[in-house]
C-alpha positions in Angstrom: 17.4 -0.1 -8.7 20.8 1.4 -8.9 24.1 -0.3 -8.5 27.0 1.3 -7.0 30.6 0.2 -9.0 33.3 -0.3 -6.6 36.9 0.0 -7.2 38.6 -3.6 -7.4 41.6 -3.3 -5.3 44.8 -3.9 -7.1 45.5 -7.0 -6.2 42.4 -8.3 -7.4 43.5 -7.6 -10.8 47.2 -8.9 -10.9 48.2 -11.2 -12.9 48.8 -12.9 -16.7 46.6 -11.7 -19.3 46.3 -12.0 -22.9 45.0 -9.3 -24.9 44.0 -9.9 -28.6 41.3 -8.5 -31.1 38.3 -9.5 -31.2 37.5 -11.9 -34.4 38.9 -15.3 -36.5 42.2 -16.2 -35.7 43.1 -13.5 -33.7 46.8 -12.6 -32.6 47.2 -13.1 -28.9 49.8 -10.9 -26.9 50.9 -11.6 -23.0 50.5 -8.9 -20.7 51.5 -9.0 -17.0 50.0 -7.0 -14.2 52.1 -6.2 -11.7 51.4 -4.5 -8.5 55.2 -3.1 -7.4 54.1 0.6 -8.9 51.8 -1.0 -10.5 53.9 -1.5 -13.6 52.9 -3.7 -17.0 54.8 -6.0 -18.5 55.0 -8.7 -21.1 54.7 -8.1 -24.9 54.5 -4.8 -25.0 55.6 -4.0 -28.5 52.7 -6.7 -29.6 49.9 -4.5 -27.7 51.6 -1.4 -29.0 51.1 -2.4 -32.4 47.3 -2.2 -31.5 47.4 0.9 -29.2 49.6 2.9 -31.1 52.2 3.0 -27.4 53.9 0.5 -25.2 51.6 0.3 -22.4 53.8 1.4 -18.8 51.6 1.2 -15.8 47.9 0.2 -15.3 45.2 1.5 -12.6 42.0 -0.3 -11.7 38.9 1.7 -11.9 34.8 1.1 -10.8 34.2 0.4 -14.5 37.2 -1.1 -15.8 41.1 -0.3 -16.1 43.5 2.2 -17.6 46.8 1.7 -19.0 49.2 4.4 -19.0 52.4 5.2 -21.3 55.6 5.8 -19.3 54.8 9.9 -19.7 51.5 9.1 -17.3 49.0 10.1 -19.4 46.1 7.3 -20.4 46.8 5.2 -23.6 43.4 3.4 -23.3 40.5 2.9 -20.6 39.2 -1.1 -21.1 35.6 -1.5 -19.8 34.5 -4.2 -17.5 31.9 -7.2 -19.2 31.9 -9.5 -16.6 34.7 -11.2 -14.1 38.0 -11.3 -15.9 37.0 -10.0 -19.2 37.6 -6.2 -20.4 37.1 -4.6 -23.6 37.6 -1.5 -25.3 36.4 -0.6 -29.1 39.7 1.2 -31.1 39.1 4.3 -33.2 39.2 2.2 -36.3 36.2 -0.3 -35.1 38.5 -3.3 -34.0 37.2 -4.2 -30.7 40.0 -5.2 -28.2 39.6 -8.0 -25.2 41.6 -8.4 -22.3 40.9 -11.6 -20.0 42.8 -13.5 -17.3 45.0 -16.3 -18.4 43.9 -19.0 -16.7 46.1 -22.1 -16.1 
């Protein structure tokens, strides 16, 4: 039977993140989702180091989420596993995660 994706309303997504490779001992790097724009923010150069460009603004889609440079154009598109967990697998094989921060 098929499943429709629906697109997760902004809000749903806002928030602290942390964003790190997958693997021992990873590096872990803050990222905030904001919804005025919707705009990114936290450590950007630490994400950048991974994505090649300081992530700018971010957009929720039925699958997953994008993250934008500050020219507009899409740095990255993380895929959806479950509830607050996103990855994406880079050019070079390292496989990024994105989850919620929870307190």
């Amino acid at each position: 039977m098929a499943r429709s994706l629906i697109l997760p309303p902004p809000e749903a997504l806002a928030g602290q993140w942390r964003m790190y490779p997958e693997g021992a001992a990873p590096q872990v790097c803050g990222l905030e989702l904001l919804l005025q724009s919707p705009r990114v923010s936290g450590d950007l150069e630490c994400i950048a180091g991974w994505l090649g460009e300081r992530p700018a603004n971010w957009e929720p889609t039925p699958d997953g989420l994008w993250l934008y440079g500050a020219e507009g154009t899409g740095i990255v598109h993380l895929n959806r596993q479950k509830a607050d967990r996103y990855e994406v697998r880079l050019k070079n094989g390292t496989v990024l995660v994105l989850v919620r921060d929870t307190p």
